[in-house]
TIKOL-7725 format. One record per atom (N, C-alpha, C): x, y, z. Coordinates in steps of 0.02 Angstrom, whole numbers, plus 50000, padded with zeros to 5 digits. Each point is the difference from the previous one (the first is absolute). Layout:
BEGIN
XYZ...
***
This chain:
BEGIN
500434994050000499575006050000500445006250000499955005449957500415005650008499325005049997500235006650013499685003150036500255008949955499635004249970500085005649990499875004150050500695005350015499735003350068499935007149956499695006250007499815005749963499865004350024500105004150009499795005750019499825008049943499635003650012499615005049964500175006350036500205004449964499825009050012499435001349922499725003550028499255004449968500175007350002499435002249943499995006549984499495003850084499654994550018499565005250079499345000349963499755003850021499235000849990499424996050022499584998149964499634994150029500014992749979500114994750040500124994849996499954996549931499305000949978500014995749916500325006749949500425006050013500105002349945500905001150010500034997550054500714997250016500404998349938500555002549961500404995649948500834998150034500264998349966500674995050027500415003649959500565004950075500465002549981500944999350001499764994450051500754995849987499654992850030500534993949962499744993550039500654998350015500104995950052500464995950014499744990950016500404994649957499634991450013500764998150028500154995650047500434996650014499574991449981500214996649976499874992849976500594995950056499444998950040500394996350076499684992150000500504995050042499904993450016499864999250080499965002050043499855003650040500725000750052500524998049973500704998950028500515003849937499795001349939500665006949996499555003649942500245004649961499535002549915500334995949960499384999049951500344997049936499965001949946499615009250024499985004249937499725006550017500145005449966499755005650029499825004749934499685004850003499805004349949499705006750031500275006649968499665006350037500195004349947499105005650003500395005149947499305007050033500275003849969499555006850015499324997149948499215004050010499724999349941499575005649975500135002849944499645006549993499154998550007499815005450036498964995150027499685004049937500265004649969499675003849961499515004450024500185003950066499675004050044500295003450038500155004150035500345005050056500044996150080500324998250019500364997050054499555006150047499794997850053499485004650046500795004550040500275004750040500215002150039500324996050066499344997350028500144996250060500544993249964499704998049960500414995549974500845000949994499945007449958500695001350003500495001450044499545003450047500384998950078500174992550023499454997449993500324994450050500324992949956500065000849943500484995849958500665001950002499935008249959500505004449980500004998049938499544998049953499944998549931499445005649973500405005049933499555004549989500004996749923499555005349969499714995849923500595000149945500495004750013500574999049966500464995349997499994997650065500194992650019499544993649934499465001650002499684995449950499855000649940500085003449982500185003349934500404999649940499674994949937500314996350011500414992349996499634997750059499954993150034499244998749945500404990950005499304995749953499445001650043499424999349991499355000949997499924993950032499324996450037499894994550021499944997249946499695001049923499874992749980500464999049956500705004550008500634996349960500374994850049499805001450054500244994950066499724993650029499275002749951499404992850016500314993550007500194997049953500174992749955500504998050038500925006350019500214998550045499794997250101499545003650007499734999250044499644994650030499554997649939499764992450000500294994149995500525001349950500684994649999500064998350061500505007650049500234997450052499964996950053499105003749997499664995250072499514995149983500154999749945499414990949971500214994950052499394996750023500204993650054500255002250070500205006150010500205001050040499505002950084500075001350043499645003350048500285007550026499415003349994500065008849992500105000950086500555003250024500035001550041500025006650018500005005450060499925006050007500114999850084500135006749999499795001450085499385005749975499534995850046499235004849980499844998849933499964992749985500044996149922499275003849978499575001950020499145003149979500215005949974500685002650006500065007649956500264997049945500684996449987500324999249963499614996849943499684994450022499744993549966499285004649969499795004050040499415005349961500185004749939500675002550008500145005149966500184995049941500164994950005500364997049951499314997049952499834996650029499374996649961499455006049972500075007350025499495005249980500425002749915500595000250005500495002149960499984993849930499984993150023500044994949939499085000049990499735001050025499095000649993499975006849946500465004749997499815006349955500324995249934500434996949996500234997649942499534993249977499184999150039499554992249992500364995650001500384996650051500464996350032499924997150080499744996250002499694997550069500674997050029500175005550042500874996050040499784999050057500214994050009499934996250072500444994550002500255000450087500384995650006499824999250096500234995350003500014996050083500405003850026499805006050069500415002950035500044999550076500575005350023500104997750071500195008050043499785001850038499935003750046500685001850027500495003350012500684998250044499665003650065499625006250011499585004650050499654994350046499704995449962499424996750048500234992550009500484999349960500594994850018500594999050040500065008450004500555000850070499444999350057499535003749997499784998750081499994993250020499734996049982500024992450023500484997349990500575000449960500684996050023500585006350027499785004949995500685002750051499395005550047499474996850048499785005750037500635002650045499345006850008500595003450081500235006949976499835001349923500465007949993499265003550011500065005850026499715006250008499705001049930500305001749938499865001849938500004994549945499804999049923500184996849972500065002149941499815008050009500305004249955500704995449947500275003249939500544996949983500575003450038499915006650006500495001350019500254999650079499575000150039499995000450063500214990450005499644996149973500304990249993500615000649986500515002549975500505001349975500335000550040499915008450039500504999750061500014995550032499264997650028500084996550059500174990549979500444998649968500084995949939500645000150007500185006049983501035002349964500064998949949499355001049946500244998849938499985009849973500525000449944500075005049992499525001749950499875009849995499475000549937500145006049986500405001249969500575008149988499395003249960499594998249964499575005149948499214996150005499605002550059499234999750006499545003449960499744995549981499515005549945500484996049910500384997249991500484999349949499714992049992499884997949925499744994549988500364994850034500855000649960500514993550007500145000450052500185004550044499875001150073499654997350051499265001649982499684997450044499794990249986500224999249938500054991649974500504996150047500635005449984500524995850044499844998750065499635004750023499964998750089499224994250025499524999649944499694997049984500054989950009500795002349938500164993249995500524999050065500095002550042500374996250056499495000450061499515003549995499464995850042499684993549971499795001449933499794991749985500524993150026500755003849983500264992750041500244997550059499755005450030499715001750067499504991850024499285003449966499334996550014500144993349961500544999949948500094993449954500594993850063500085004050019500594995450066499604998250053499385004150023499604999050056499464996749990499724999449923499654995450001500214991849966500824999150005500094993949974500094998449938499975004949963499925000349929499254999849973499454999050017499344999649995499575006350014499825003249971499645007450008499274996849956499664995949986499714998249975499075003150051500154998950051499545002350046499785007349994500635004549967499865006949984499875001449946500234996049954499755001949918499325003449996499755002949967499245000549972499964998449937499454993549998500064999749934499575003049960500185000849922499505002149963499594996349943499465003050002499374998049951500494995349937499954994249997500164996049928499534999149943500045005749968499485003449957499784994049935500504996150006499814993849942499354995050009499805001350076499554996250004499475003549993499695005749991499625005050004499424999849913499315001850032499595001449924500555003949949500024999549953500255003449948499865006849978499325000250040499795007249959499835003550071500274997350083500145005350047500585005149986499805006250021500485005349999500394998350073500254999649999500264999650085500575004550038499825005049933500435007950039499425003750032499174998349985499815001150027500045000250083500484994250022500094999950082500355005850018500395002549983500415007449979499675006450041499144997749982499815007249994499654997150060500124994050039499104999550076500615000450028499695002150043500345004150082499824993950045500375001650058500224994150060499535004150048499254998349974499505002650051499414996450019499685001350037499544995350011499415002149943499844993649995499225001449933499974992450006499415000349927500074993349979500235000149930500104994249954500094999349936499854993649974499865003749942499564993049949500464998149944500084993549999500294995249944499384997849916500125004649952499464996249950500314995649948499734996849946500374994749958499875006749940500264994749933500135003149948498915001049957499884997150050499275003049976499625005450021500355003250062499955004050017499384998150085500084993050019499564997450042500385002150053499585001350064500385000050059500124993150043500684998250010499894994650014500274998250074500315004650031500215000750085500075005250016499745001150064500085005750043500415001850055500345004850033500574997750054499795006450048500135000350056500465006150038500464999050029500305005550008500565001450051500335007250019500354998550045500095005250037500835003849955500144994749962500465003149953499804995949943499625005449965499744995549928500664996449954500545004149978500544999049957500264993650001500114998250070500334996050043499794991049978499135003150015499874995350006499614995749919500105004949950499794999449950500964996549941500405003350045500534994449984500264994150017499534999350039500244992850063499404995249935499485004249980499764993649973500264998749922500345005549984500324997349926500934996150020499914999950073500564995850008499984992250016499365000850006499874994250049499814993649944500574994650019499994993549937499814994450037499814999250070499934995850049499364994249972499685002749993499364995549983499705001449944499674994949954499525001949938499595003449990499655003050051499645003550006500275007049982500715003450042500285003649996500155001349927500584995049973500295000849927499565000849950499224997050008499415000349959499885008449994499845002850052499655006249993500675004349971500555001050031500505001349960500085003149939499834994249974499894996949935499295005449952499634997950034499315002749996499825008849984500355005550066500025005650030499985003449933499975004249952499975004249952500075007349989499575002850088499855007750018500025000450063500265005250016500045000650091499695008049994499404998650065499865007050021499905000450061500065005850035500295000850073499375005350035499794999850063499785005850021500274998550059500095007650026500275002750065499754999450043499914998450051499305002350069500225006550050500775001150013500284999750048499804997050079499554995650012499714998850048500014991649994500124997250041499954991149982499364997950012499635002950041499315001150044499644997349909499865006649960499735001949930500274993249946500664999650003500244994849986499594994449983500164998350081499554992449991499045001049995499935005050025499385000049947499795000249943500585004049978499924999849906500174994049972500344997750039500204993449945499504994150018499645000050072499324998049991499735000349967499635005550004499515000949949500224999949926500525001749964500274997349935499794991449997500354996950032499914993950031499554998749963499404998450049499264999749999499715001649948500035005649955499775003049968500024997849916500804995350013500265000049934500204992049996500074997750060500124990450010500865000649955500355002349998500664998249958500064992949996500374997649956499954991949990500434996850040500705005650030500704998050038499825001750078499595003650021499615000650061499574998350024499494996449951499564993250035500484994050008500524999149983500594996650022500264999250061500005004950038500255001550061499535000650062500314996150039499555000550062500075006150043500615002749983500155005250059499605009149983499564997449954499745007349990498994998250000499934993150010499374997549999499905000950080499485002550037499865000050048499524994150012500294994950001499564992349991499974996450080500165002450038499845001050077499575005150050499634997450034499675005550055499744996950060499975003050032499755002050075499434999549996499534995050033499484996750020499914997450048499215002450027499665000550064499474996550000499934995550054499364994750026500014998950063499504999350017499665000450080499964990550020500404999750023499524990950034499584999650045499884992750014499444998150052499965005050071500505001150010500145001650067499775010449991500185002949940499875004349999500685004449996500444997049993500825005449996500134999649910499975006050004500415000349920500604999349998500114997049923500554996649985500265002749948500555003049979500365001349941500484997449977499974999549928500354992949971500505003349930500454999949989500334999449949499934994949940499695002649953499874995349945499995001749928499794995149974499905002249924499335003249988499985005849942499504998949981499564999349971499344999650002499644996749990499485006049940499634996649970499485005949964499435000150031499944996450048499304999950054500005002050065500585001150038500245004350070500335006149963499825002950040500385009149986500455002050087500614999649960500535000550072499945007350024500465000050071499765005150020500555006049959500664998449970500785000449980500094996249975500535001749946500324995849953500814998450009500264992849945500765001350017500144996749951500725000549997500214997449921500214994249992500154996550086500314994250010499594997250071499934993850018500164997350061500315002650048500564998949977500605003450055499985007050020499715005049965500365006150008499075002550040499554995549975499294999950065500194997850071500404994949991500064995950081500355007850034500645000549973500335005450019499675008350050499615001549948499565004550011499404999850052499784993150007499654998150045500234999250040500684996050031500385001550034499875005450057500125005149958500085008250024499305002150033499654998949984499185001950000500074996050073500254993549992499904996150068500325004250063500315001349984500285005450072499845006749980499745001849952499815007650024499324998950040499544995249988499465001450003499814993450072500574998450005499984995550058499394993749979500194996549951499644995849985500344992649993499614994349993500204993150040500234996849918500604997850007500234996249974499624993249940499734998450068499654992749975499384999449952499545008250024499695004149943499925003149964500775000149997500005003249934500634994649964499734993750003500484995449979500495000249967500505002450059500745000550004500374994850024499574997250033500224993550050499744994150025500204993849959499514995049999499984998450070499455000350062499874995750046499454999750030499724996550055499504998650015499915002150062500575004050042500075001350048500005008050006500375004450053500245006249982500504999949959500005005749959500455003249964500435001150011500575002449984500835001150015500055005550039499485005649976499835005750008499775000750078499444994050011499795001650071500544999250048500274993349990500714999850057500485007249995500105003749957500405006550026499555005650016499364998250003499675007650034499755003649949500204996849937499645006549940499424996349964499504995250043499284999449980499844999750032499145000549999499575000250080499664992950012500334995249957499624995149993499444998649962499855002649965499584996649938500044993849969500455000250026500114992749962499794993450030500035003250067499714994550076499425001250035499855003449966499245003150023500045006450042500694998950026499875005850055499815007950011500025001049925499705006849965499515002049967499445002150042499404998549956499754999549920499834998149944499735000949959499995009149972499625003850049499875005549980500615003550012500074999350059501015003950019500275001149937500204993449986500544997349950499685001349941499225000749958499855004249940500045006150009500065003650044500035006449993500745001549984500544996050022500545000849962500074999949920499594991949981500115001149943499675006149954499294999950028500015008949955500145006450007500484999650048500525004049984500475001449964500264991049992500625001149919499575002049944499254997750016499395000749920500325006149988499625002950045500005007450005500725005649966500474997050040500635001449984500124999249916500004994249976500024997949919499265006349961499675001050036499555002449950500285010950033500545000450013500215006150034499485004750046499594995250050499805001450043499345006149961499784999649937499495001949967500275008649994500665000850012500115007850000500205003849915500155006150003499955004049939500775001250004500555000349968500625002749982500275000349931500575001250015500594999249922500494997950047500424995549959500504998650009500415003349951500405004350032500435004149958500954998049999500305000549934500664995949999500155006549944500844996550005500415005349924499394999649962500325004149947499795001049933500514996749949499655001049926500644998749933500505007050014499885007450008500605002350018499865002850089500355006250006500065003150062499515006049993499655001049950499465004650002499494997250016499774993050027499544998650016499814994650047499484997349997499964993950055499744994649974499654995050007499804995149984499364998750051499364999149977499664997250063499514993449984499684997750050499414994649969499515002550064499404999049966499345001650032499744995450046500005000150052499424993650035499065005050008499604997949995499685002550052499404995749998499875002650087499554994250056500344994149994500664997949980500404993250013500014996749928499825001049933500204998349938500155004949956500634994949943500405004449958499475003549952500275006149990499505002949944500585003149949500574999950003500545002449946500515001450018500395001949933500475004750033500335004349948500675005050024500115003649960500565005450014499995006549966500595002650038499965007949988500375003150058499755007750016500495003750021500145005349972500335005250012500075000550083500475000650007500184999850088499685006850016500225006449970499715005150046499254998249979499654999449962499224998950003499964996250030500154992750033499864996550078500035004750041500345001550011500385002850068499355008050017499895002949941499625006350001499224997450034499754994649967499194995650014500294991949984499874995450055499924995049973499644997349949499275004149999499444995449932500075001749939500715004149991500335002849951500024993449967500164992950030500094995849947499564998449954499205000650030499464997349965500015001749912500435004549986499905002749927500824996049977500204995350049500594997149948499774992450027499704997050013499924993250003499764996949966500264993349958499894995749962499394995150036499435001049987499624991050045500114996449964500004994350040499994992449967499364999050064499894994149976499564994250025500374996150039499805000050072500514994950072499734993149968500684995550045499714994050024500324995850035500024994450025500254996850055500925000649981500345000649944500544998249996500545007449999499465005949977500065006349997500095001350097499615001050026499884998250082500704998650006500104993449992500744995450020500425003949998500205001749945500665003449993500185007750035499245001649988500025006750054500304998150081499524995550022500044996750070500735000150017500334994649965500714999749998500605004049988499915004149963500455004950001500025006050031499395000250034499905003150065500444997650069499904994149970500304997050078500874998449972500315000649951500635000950008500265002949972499595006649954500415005249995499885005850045500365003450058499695003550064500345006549969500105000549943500185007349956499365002949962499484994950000499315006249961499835003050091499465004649955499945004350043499194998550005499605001050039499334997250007499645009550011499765002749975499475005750000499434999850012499554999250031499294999850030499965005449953499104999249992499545004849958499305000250027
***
């Protein structure tokens, strides 16, 4: 495995209009170079000021100098097969791939971090700055801000992290998208342009069908994990399949997973009736026995019981019920957590009253349970749950009122802040229902960053 290490100076400005005004590649094994290459490059633009300060490269310096795409061909030569290295590899490896993208040239290669690769094999420095790693290092760096400069000091931290991890850095690599396996007629510079934000995004085929839905809290992220992912047939199939990617923002995960509900639902994708983890094919169910104690049950369900809550799994109901069991001081054995015929686990430490042994009356012990009712249905009250927004001019909210969802949507912060019912003229309704509920319920209870507003 050899390894291109590189480093970039830019003209400044803003990030995608960034051009490449000197490069420096050292072609390393991760124990000496086995090739190096550096030259100035005219960007065909005015070098910003700040730049020139803190390089000390003014446009006369480039002036000149080949152009990037007389340097292209060399460039690809050198690091074909190889792994792109950087300190703060997301500038370098950006500027570089934005620069071969103006020439319709999709450059990509498997890279590695030296910034986020020193912390875990050499913790303990204060900084990880390059230059500040350096001192505290003893490696020398006579010209900061200087391509071949900052390469050289580069490449004696890599063999640094290449000695400390054994020769194996494989754990740090990132790999990239292997575009050969991909529809033919996906653009996939489109990933280029979605941001590492929360939303959701949709996968369509070459017919233009929608055929999966996703969220996350970093869309980009997670929309390359699935054109990476060769693990199972399922995976390499859709892959295969994908044609168009489109993205929406929420800034809110809350909105999120409602939208991609209701997308969901609305639209059945063929790769998401696939999956169990977005089917709410579990709920919370209530029955009274002989004796008169209600009982709540984790189950499947059914098209003839209507639960009280939904869940996406078994497990992640027991869990949750769990919780309910000690908030609400309720018995184990009825809410079958615990197969026995005796007391509960619960009664021997003091946290049931015995329901389970009779020793708690019937009515006692229902009045607990409709209290969790109560609780799941938000105690029949009126609010918003208010979270970020898509930017900082605004907020994000969802509607409850008398205890069901009625929408949601998003509002100028000073118009909250001036009248709350300011939102009523920005809310989207939808139509509630038991699985809509759920997700509200839950991310109430573990995200303690929304903000709850009575109305």
């Amino acid at each position: 495995m050899e390894f291109a290490i590189i480093d970039i100076e830019t003209t400044g400005d803003k990030p995608k209009n960034f051009k490449i005004i000197e490069i420096a590649v050292i072609i390393h094994d991760g124990i000496k170079t086995l090739d190096s290459y550096q030259t100035f490059v005219d960007p065909e633009q005015p070098i910003t000021p700040f730049i020139s300060r803190l390089t000390g490269i003014q446009d006369h310096h480039v002036k000149g100098a080949p152009k990037f795409y007389e340097i292209a061909k060399k460039l690809v030569e050198l690091t074909a097969g190889k792994i792109f290295v950087a300190h703060n590899v997301s500038f370098d490896y950006g500027v570089m791939r934005r620069e071969f993208k103006r020439l319709s040239f999709d450059y990509r290669l498997d890279h590695l971090c030296t910034v986020q690769t020193s912390r875990i094999l050499l913790p303990g420095h204060d900084s990880y700055s390059l230059k500040k790693l350096c001192t505290s290092l003893g490696i020398v760096l006579d010209s900061h801000h200087r391509a071949i400069s900052d390469t050289q000091a580069t490449a004696e931290i890599f063999e640094l992290l290449f000695d400390k991890a054994k020769h194996d850095l494989s754990n740090f690599i990132k790999k990239e998208i292997d575009t050969s396996g991909l529809n033919p007629n996906l653009d996939i510079s489109i990933l280029d342009e979605i941001p590492n934000k929360i939303g959701i995004y949709k996968f369509y085929n070459s017919d233009k069908e929608l055929i999966y839905i996703g969220k996350s809290i970093h869309i980009k992220k997670r929309i390359e994990q699935h054109f990476k992912n060769t693990k199972t047939t399922k995976a390499i199939e859709m892959r295969e399949v994908v044609a168009d990617i489109d993205h929406v923002l929420t800034g809110s995960e809350l909105i999120a997973l409602l939208h991609e509900s209701e997308e969901i639902k609305e639209n059945q994708p063929v790769y998401n009736r696939a999956q169990k983890n977005v089917n709410f094919s579990y709920g919370l169910f209530l029955h009274e026995d002989q004796a008169g104690y209600q009982h709540l049950l984790i189950k499947k369900n059914t098209a003839t019981e209507k639960p009280l809550v939904t869940f996406t799994s078994l497990q992640i109901g027991k869990k949750q019920l769990e919780k309910w069991v000690d908030e609400f001081n309720l018995c184990l054995r009825l809410c079958h957590l615990h197969k026995t015929t005796g007391a509960c686990f619960n009664h021997g430490i003091k946290k049931c009253d015995g329901a389970c042994i009779a020793l708690e009356a019937p009515l006692d012990y229902n009045k607990k349970v409709a209290a969790l009712h109560n609780h799941l249905c938000f105690n029949k009250e009126s609010f918003l749950i208010v979270d970020k927004g898509r930017n900082t001019r605004e907020y994000s909210f969802v509607h409850i009122e008398n205890g069901t969802y009625q929408g949601y949507g998003y509002i100028y912060r000073y118009l909250l802040r001036k009248d709350v019912l300011n939102f009523k003229k920005f809310v989207l309704p939808q139509v509630s229902n038991r699985d809509f509920q759920s997700i509200i319920k839950l991310q109430l209870e573990q995200n303690l960053k929304l903000e709850i507003v009575p109305l």
